[in-house]
N, C-alpha and C positions, 0 to 999 in steps of 0.2 A: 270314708272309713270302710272297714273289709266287714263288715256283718253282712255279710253277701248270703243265698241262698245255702249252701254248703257249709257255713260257719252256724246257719242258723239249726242245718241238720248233726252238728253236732251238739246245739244247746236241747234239739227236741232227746235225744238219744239219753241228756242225764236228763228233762223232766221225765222222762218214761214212770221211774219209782213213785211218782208222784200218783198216776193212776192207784183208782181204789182209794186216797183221802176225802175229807172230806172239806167244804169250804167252812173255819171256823172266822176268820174275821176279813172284813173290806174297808181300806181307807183306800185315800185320794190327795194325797200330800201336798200334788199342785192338781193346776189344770189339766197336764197332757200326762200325768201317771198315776198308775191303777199298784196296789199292791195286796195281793190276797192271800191271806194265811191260810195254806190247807194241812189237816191233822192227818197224817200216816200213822201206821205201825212205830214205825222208827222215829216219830215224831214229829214235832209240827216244821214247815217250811214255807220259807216266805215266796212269794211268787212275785216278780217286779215286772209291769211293762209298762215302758214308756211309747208315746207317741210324738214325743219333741223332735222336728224336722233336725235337727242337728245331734240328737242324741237318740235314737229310736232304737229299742231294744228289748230282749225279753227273755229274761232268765232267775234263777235262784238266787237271792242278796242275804249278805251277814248284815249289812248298813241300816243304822234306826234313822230314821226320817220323823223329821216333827211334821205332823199334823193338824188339819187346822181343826178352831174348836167347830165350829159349825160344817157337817161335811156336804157338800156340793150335791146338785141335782142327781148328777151323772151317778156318782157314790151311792146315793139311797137309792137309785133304781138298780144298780147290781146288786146290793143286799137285799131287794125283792126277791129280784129274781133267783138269786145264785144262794141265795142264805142258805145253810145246811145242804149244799147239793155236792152230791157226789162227781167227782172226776172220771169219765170214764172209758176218753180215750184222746190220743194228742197227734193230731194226723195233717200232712207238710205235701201239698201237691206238686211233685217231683220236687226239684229244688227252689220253688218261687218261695218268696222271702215273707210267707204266708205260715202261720203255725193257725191251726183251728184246732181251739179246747173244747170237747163235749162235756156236757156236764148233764147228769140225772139230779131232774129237781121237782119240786112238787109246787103243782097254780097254785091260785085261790080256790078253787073244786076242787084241791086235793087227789086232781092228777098227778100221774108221774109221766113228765116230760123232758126233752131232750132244750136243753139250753146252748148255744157254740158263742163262743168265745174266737170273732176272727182279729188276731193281733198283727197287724200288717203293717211290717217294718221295711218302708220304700220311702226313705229320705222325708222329704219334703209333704208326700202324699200320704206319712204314715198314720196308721189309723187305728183304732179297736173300737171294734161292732160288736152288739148284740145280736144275733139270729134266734130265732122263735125254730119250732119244730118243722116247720112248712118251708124254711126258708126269706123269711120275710123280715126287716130291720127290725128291732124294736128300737134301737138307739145305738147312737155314736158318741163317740166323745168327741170327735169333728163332724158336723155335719157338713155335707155338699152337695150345694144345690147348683140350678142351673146355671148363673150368675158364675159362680167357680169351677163347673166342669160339664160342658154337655155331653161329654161322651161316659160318661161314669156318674150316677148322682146316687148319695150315700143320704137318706132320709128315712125317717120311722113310716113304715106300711110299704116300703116298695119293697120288691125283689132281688137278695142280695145278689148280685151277678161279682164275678174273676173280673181285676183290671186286666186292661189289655196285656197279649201276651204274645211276644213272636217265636215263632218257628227257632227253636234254638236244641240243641242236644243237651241231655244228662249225662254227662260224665260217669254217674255212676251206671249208665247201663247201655250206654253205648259202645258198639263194636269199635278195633280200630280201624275197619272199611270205609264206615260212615266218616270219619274224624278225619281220615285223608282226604275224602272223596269231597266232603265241606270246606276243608283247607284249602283244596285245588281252587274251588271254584268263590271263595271269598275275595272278594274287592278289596280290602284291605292288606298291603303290602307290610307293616313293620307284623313282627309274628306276636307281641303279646294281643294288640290292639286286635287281631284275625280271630286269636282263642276268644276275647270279650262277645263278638259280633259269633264263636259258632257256639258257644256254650253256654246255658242257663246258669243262674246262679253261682257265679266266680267273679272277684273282684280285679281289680288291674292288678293287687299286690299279688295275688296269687296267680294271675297270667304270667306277670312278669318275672314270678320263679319259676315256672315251666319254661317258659322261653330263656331265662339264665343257664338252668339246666342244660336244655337242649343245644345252646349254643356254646356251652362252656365259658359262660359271662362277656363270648361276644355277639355284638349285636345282628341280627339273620333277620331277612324278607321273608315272609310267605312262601313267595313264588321263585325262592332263590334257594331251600331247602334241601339237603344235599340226604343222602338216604340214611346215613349214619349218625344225624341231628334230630332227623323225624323218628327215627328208633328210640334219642334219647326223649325224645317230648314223648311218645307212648309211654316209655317207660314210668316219666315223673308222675302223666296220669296214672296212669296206673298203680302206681306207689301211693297217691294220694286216695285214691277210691279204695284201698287197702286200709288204709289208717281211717280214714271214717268209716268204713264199715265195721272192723273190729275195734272201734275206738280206743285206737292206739293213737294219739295224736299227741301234739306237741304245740302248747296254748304258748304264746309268749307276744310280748306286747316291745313296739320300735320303739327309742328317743332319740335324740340327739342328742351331741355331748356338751349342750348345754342341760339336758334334764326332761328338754320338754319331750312329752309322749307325741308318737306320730301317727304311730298305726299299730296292728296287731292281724294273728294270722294265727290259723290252726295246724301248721305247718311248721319247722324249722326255717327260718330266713336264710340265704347265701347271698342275696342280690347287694347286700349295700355292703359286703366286705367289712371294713373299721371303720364305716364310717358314721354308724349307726350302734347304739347300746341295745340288746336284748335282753329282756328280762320274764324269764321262763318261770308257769305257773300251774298248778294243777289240776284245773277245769276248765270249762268256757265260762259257766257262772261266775268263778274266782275270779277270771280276767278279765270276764266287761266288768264286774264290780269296780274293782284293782284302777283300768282305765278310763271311766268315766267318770268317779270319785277324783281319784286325780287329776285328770284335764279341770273338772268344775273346782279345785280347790287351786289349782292354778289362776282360772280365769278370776272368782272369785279376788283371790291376793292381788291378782296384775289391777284389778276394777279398783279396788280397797287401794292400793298405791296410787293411783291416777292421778290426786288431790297432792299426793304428795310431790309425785314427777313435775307437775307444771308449778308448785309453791317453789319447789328447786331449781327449776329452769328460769322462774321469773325472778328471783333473788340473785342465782348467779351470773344473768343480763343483765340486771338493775347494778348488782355491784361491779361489772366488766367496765363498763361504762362510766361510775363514777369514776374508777382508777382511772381511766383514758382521758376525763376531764381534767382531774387532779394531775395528771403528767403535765398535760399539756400549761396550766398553770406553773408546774414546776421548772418548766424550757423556758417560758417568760420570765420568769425570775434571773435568767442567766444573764440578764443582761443589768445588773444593779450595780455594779461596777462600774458602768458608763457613768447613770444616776449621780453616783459620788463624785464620779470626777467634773462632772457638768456644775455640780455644785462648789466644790473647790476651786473651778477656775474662775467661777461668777466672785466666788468672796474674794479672791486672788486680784480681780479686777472690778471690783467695785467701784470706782473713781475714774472708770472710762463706760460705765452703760450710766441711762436713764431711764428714769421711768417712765414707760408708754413705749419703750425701745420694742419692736416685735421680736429681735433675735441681739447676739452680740456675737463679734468677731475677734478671737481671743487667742495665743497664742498657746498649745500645750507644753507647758513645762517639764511636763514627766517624762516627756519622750525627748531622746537626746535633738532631732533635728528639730523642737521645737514648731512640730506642721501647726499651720493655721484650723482651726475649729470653730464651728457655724451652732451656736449653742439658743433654742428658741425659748422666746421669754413672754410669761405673761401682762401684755400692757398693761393690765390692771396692777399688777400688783409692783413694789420696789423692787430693786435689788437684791435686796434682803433678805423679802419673802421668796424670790424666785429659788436664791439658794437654798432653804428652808426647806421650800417644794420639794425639791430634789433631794436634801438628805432625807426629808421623809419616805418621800420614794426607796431610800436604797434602804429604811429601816421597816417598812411594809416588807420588802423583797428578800429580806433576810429572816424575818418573823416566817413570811409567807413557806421559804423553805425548808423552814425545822419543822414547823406544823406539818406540810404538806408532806414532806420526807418519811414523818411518822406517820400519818393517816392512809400513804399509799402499802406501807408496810403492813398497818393494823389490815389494811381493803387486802393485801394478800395471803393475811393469814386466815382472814375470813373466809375468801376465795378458796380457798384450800382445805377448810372446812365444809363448804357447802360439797364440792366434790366428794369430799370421802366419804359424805352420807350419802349422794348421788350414787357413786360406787356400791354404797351397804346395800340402800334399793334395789339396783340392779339384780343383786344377787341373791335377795332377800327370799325364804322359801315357804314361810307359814306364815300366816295371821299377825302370830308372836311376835315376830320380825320387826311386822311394820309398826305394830304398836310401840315396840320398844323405841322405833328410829324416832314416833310420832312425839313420843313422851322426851326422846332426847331434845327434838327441836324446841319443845314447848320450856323446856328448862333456859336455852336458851335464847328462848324471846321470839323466836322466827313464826308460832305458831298458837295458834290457841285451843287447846286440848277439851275436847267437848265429851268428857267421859262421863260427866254427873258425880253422885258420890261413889260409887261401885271403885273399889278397887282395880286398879290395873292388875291384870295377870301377871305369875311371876315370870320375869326373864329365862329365857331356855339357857340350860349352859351351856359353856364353850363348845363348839365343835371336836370333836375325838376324834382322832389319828392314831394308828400303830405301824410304827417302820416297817422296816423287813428285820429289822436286827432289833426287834422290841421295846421299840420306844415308846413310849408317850408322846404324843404331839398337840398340841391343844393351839386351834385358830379362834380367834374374838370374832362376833357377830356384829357388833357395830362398836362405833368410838367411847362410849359408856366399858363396854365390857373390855375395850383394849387395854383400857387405863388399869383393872382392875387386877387382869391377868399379865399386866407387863408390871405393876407398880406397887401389888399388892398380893399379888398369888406364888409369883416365880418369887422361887431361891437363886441366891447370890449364884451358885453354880450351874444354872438351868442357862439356856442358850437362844437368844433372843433372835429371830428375823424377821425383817420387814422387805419391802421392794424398796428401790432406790429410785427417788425423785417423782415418785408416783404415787396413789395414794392407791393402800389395802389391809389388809387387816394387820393386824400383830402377829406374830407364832410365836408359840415355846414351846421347845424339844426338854421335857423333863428327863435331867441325868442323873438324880439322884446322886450327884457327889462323881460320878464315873465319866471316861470320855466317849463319847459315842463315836463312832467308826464314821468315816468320810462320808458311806452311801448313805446316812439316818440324813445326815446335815444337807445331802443332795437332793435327798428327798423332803425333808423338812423345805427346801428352798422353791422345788418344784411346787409344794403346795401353796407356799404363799403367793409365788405368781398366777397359781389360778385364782387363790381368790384375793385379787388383785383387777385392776383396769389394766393392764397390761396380760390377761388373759390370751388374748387373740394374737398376741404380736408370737416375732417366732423367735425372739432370746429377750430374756429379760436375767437384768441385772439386780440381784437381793443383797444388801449389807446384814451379816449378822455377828453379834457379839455376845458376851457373858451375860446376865440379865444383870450383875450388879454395876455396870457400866451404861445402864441406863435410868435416866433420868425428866424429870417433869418442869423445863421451865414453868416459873410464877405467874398465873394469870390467862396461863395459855389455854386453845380448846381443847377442848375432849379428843384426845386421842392423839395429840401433838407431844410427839416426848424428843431428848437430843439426847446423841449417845456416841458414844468415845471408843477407841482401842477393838475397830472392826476390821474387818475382812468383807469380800464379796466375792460372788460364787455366779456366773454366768448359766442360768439354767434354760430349757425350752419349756415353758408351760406343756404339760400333760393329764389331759381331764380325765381317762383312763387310769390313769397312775393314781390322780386322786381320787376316785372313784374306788378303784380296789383298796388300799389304804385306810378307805373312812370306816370308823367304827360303827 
């Protein structure tokens, strides 16, 4: 992630107002996060820092956090220390990924002392220490001792000491003599990876826009820099130590055009072209909140579905498999037709076998050249019984294929249910989601819904769409809500689409009695193939029709409807399109 040195010198630049509050409240939400309300002029604000190797950060949060009732060791020694203490200064050693909060507070002798707050956001290492006025731990929320780090140990009474630190330039105060003079002689040939190795605190994302820049988005060596590339990589630094200084910057955070967040940067992006969504915001605070709320409600929902992905995976192996059974019974059936006739020509010829005969040699009458036929028979049993045998046979095999004919069809429709909820998962975006999908299975028997008495939350509505030519578009969230909005929402004149031969949601293009113009219905089509399993492919095929032209076979599942008097419209899935489009 890019909370790199430089990104952190933009988060110290908005704490600055915060200087001069003072500390009114400390919790401890989890383990590795600290969040401390301090009172300004302008009012109170919350202060968040994390230490979580994967989410390590530290800035101003809108977001309420539940709290535990009992607060943590760590917790009641900050509100010793730090209870009622003034802020009173917030200071970033060049760009290391290091903020140190001073704080004026008062001992137990009712001194006034100096308290620091070292909040050290370095991945894995990350950390927040107490410092006493001397310099010396009073505590961490990690400790590390020698067992985890002999060259750094972070313990109460020893001497806080800087992690290691190399030989690297500030950008913000570096000449361009140096910058060249470093470039020359770095070991490192592709040119972002060279910037990494001469610059303090900058992440790859932000190397690898200098080097876009400089190269004009083609890719350049180090030591292959032509004079009028290296003018432009000056230039970008340059341009970037501008907007952090006067903090002018431009907070925005990457996805991809599936949704999920990737990165973020205090900079405008060029380097991923279309191939990346940007979503532009108006602080650093706002954005890491913005971004790591989101990733954890992401991860969160993906964790919360898990139970459901492998319930679905194992039902739709378990029933693939029946079906291939049940075929395969259904090919042996093919041959009952013999059965009968082995038995017609045993009763035909009765008066030439005996019993205890192991087989009989019997002439086919059915066939004009009357071929000879080798028909084998039970020595135990008569004549009689053998023929018997055999028409039972051929009345098992005919039993056998109306049953089976129907149970393979019931196993495909089921199949084709478990998919379409597969598919709702897939795409699923909130909590909401799953519980609704969890509550559909459970209506249909597949699962056992462990809610208690508590009420399910209510279903989120339809997804909202507006054309370009002012439509209304409304897409169903899963098979519950398709039924509702294809079978029970739309008017007769409203305009139904689905995908063809695939499984996705429902659409309705609300016309209000009017015809909508060719592009709503293209767009309307485009969106149901995104949210659709045929997302990825690069044409899909959508039927749509009038909504009173559709209908509900008897018995069937949720979200299985037939429907008459359509059209189909070849479209390319576009998740940009649906994306600007969504209400």
């Amino acid at each position: 992630m890019a909370l790199d040195g430089a990104f952190l010198h933009a988060v110290k630049r908005e704490l600055m107002p915060l200087i001069g509050g003072r500390v009114e409240k400390i919790h401890q939400p989890s383990r590795e996060e600290v969040i401390i309300s301090i009172r300004t002029r302008s009012g109170s604000k919350r202060l968040y820092i994390s230490a979580n190797a994967g989410s390590a950060r530290v800035h101003i949060t809108e977001n309420s956090v539940d709290n535990p009732q009992t607060p943590p060791m760590f917790c009641m020694l900050l509100r010793k220390r730090l209870g009622s203490g003034k802020l009173i200064d917030i200071r970033q050693d060049g760009l290391e990924r290091i903020l140190f909060l001073d704080f004026e507070c008062v001992n137990e002798l009712g001194d006034i002392v100096t308290i620091t707050l070292a909040c050290e956001i370095m991945g894995r290492c990350s950390n927040l220490i107490i410092i006493n006025s001397e310099g010396k731990v009073i505590d961490s929320i990690k400790r590390v001792d020698e067992e985890m780090s002999r060259e750094r140990m972070v313990l109460p009474g020893m001497k806080y000491t800087l992690p290691p630190r190399d030989d690297r330039l500030n950008f913000l105060t570096a000449e361009p003599d140096e910058i060249v003079s470093r470039l020359q002689s770095t070991e490192s040939k592709e040119l972002s990876k060279a910037l990494i190795r001469i610059f303090e605190g900058i992440s790859p994302i932000l190397a690898r826009e200098w080097a876009f820049f400089a190269g004009r988005g083609v890719h350049i060596e180090s030591d292959t820099i032509s004079s009028d590339q290296l003018d432009r990589l000056l230039f970008a630094v340059k341009r970037t130590r501008q907007q952090l200084e006067s903090g002018e910057c431009c907070f925005s955070a990457v996805s991809d055009k599936e949704g999920q967040l990737k990165d973020f940067s205090f900079i405008r992006l060029s380097q991923f072209g279309t191939l990346m969504y940007t979503k532009e915001l108006n602080s650093a605070s706002e954005l890491l909140d913005y971004f790591y709320s989101e990733r954890d409600r992401a991860a969160r929902t993906k964790q919360r579905a898990n139970d459901l992905f492998k319930l679905l995976m194992n039902l739709t192996d378990r029933t693939s498999r029946r079906i291939a059974a049940q075929r395969e019974e259904l090919a042996a059936c093919a041959d009952k037709e013999h059965a009968k006739l082995c038995g017609d020509l045993i009763s035909a010829n009765m008066y030439r076998i005996q019993k205890g005969d192991s087989s009989a040699t019997v002439e086919n009458f059915y066939d004009e050249a009357c071929p000879q036929v080798t028909i084998s028979l039970d020595v135990r049993k008569t004549p009689a019984q053998n023929a018997q045998h055999y028409y039972n046979e051929y009345k098992k095999s005919v039993t056998a294929e109306e049953k089976l004919a129907e149970q393979i069809k019931k196993g495909e429709e089921e199949l084709q249910y478990l998919e379409s909820v597969f598919d709702a998962l897939t795409r699923a975006s909130s909590e909401n989601d799953i519980i609704q999908l969890r509550l559909e299975l459970k209506e249909q028997g597949y699962v056992r819904y462990a809610g208690g008495k508590a009420k399910p939350p209510k279903a989120l509505p339809p997804m909202e769409y507006k054309s370009s030519d002012g439509f209304s578009i409304l897409v169903g969230r899963n098979n519950k809500q398709n039924d509702q909005l294809s079978l029970k929402f739309a008017e007769k004149t409203d305009i139904w689409l689905h995908t063809q031969l695939i499984t996705g949601s429902h659409v309705l293009i609300l016309t209000d009695g009017e015809n909508p113009p060719d592009r709503t219905i293209e767009e309307a089509a485009v969106i149901a193939a995104v949210n659709s399993s045929g997302r990825d492919s690069g044409l899909v095929p959508v039927d749509y029709c009038l909504a009173r032209y559709v209908k509900k076979p008897v018995g069937a599942k949720p979200g299985k409807v037939i429907f008459t008097n359509y059209k189909t419209a070849f479209v390319k899935p576009d998740t940009e399109l649906e994306q600007r489009l969504r209400v």
